[in-house]
matplotlib code that plots the C-alpha trace (Angstrom):
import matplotlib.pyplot as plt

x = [-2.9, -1.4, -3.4, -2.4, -4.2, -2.4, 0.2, 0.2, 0.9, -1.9, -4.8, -4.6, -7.5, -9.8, -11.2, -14.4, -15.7, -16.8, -13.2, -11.6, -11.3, -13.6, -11.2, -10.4, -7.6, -7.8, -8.3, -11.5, -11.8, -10.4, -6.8, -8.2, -7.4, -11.4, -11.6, -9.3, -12.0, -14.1, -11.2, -10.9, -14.5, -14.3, -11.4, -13.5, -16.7, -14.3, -12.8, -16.5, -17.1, -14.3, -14.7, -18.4, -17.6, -14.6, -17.1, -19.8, -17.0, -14.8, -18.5, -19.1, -15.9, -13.7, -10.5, -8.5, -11.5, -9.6, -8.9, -10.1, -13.6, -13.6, -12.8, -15.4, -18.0, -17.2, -16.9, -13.5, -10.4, -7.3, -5.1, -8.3, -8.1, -4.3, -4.1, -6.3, -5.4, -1.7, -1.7, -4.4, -3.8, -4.3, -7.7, -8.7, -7.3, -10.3, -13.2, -12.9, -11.2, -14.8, -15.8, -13.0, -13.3, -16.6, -15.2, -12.8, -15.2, -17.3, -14.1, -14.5, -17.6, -16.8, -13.6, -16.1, -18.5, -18.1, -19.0, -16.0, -18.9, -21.4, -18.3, -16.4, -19.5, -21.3, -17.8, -17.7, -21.1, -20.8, -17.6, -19.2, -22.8, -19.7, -18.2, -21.3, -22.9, -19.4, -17.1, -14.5, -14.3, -14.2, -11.1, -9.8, -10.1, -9.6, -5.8, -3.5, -3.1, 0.2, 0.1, -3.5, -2.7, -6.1, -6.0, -2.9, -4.7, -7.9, -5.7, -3.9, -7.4, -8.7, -6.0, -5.4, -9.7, -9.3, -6.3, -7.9, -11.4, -9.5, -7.5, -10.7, -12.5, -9.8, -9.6, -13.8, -13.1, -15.1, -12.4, -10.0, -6.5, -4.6, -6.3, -4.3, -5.1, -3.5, -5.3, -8.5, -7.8, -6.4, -9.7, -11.8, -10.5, -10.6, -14.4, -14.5, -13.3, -16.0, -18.6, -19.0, -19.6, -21.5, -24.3, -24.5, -25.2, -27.6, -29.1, -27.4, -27.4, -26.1, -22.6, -24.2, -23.7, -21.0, -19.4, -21.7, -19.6, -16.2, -16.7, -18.2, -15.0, -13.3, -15.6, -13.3, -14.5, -12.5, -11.0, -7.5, -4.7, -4.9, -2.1, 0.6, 2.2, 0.3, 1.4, 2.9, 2.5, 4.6, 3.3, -0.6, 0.5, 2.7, -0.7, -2.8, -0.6, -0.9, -4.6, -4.7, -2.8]
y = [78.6, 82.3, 84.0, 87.4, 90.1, 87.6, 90.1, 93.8, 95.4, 94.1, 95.7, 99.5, 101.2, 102.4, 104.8, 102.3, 101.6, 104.2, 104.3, 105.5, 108.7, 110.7, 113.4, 113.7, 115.5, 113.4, 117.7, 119.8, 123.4, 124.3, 122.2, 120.2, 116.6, 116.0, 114.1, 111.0, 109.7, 109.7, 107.5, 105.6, 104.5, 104.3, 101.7, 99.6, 99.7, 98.8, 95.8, 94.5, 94.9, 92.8, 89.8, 90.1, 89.6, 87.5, 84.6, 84.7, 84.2, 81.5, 79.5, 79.7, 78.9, 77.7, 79.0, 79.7, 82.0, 85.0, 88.3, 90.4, 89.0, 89.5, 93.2, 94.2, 92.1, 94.3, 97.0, 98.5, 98.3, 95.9, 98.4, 99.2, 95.0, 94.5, 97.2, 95.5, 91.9, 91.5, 88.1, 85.3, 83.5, 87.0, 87.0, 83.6, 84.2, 87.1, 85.4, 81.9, 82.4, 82.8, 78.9, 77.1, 78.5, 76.7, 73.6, 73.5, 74.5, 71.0, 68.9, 70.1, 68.9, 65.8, 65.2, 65.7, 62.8, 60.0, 57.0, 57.5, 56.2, 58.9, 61.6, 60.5, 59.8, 63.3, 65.4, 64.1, 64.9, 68.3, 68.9, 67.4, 69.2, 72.6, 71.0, 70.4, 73.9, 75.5, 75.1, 77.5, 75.7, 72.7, 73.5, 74.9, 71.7, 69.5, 70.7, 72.4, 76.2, 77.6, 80.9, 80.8, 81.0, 79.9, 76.9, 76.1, 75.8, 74.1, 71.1, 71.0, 70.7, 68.2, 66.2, 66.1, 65.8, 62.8, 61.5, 61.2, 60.0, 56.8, 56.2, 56.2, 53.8, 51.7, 51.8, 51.0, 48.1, 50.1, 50.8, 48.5, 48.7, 48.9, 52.3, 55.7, 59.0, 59.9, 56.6, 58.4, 62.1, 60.9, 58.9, 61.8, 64.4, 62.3, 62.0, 65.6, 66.4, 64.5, 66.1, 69.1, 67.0, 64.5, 67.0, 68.6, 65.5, 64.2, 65.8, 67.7, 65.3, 62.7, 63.0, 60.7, 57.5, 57.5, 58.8, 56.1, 53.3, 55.0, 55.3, 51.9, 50.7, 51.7, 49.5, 46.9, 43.3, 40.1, 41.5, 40.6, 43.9, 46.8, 46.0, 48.3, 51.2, 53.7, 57.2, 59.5, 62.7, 64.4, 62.2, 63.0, 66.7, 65.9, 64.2, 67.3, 69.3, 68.1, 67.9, 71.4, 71.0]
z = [4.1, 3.4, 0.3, -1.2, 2.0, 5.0, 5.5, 5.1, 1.6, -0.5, -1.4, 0.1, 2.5, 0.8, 3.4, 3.1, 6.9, 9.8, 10.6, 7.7, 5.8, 8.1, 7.4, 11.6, 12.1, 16.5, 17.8, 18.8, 17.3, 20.9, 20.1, 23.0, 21.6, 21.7, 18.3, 20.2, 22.1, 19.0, 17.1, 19.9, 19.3, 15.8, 15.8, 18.4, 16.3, 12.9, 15.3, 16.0, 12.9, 12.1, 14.3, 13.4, 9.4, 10.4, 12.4, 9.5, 6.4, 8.5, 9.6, 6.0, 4.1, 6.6, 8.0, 4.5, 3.2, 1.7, 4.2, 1.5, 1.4, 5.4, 4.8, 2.5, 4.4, 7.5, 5.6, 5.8, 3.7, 4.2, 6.1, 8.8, 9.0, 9.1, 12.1, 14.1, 12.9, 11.7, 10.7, 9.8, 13.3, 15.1, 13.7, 14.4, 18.2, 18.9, 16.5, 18.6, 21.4, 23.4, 21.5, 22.4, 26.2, 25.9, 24.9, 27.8, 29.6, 28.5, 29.4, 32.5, 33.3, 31.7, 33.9, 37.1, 36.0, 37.8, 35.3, 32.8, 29.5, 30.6, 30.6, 28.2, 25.4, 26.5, 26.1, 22.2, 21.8, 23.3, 20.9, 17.5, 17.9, 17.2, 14.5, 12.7, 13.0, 12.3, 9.6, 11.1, 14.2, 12.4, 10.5, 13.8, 15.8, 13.4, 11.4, 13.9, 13.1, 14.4, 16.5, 17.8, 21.7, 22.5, 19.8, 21.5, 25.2, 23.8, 22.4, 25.7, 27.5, 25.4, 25.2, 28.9, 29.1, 26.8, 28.9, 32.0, 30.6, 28.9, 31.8, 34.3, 32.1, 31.7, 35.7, 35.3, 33.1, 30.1, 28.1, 26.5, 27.6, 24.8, 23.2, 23.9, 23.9, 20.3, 19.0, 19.6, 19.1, 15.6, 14.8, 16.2, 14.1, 11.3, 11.6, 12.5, 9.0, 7.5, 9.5, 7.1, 4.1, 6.3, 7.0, 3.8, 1.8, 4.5, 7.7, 10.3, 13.0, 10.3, 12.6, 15.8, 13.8, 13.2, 16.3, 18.0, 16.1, 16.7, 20.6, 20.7, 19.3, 22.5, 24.5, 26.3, 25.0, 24.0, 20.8, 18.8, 19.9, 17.7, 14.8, 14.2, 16.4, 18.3, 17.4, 19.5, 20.6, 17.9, 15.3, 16.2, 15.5, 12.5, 10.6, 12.2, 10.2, 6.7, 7.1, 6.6, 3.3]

ax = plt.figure().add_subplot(projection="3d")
ax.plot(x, y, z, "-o")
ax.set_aspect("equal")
plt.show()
């Protein structure tokens, strides 16, 4: 995932940017300090500026899009961006960080619906209507991205969101018994891949069929017992990993 601007040292600043080369020396004529508060301001229009160009490159070429093409989209040079933003996941952490509140913040409302089908089918359709309108999150939800804290508490979430779901319609008689938790996660961020390509080639709501089939599939009926193995835990986030390969 690392290109050649992930890490300090690359390309130098080129002063380009509000917040560089304004020739500031951080004192008023009276030796007062004055010019801080002026830097201060600077660096936190350079970091919206940042996030800004960071969002709009990431929607548009996903996750690995180069750090270089981030810093001239905002702007500034390298060494403004790898003050604010040390590393790739740093960067990722501050653009999404507000999104992937909003998806915990579906799972809770699905984990207070009652009827386990209505909560359970209305949490995926919440999740997918992201992934299909951006490819950042796409890649973020779909591949696991070491370092993100917020990626980190998001697949917690969900996976505890997706936990209890199953369980309660397994309790309703909805769900059939022998599916887990990291049967479906896998399935649904397999699909969730997809989705980009999906709604390019077709329309953008192309992404309801297909989830329609794969939660149908969970509906419990008289059908033969899934064949092989269900993964565990640590092999749902072993295959997570080498998606983003």
């Amino acid at each position: 995932m690392a290109d050649s601007t992930d890490r300090p040292g690359g390309t130098a600043d080129t002063g380009s940017g509000s917040g560089s080369g304004s020739g500031r020396t951080g004192r008023g004529k009276d030796g007062s300090g004055a010019g801080a508060p002026v830097r201060r301001r600077d660096a936190r229009r350079n970091r919206d500026l940042l996030i800004e160009a960071a969002h709009e490159v990431f929607t548009e070429l996903g996750l690995n899009a180069p750090l270089d093409v981030i810093a001239r989209r905002a702007g500034v040079g390298n060494a403004t961006l790898y003050r604010h933003f040390p590393h790739r996941a740093a960067l990722v952490d501050a653009v999404f960080r507000d999104q992937l509140t909003g998806t915990m913040e579906a799972g809770d409302r699905a984990r207070a619906v009652d009827d386990a089908w209505t909560g359970l089918t209305g949490y995926l359709q919440a999740v997918f209507t992201v992934l299909a309108t951006d490819r950042g999150t796409n890649d973020l939800m779909t591949t696991h991205l070491e370092g993100v804290e917020s990626l980190e508490a998001v697949h917690a979430h969900n996976h505890r969101t997706m936990e209890l779901l199953l369980e309660r319609g397994r309790h309703q008689g909805i769900i059939r018994p022998d599916v887990t938790t990291e049967d479906v996660l896998f399935a649904l961020a397999a699909l969730g891949r997809a989705v980009p390509a999906l709604t390019t080639a077709t329309n953008p709501d192309a992404w309801r069929r297909p989830l329609a089939l794969l939660c149908d599939s969970l509906r419990a009926a008289p059908t033969p017992p899934l064949p092989s193995p269900a993964l565990t835990p640590g092999q749902l986030n072993d295959t997570l990993h080498h998606f983003n390969r």
